[in-house]
N, C-alpha and C positions, 0 to 999 in steps of 0.2 A: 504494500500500500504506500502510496507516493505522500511527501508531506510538500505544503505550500506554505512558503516563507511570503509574510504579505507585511503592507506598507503599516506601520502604526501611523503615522499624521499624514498631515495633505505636504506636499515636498513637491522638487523637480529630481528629478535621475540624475545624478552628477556623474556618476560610471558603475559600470555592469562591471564587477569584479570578475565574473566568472561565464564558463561557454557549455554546452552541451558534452557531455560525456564526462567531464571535468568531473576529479573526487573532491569534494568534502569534508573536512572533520567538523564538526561540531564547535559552533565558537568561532568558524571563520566569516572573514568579511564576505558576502555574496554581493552586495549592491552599495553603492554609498550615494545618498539620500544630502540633498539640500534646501535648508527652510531658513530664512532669517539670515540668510550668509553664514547659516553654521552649518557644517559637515558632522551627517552621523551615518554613523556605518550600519550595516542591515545583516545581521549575523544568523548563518545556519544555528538552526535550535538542534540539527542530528547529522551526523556522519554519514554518506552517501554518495551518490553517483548523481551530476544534477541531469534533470530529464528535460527542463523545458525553461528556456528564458524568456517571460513575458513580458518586459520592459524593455526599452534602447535609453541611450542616454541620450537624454533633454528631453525624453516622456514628463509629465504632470500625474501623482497618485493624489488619491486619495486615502483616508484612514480606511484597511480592510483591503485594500486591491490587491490582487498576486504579483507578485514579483518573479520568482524563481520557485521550480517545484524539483524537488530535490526527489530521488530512489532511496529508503535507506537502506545503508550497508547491510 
């Protein structure tokens, strides 16, 4: 079962840390997220294989949007 790593606040994409096949550990940066001129990073909750990257960067989320949908290991 696949898990989805989703936006906590409304932001713009500053960079897609990571690509399709790419492994995972838990705790790493997956997206890094920009609100207020502050950078915050968007971190795998689980270790895996990511399966699908939903955002590019200079995409717009909102709170709850998917981001990256991670395989876990």
């Amino acid at each position: 079962m696949s898990h989805t790593v989703v936006a906590e606040l409304v932001a713009a994409v500053l960079k897609v840390e990571v690509e399709v096949g790419q492994r995972v550990a838990a705790d790493d940066a997956v997206v890094i997220l920009e609100s207020m001129k502050m950078e915050i990073p968007v971190l795998a909750e689980v270790a895996g294989t990511i399966a699908e990257v939903v955002v590019e960067d200079g995409d717009v989320v909102t709170e709850g949007d998917p981001l990256v949908v991670v395989t876990p290991a």
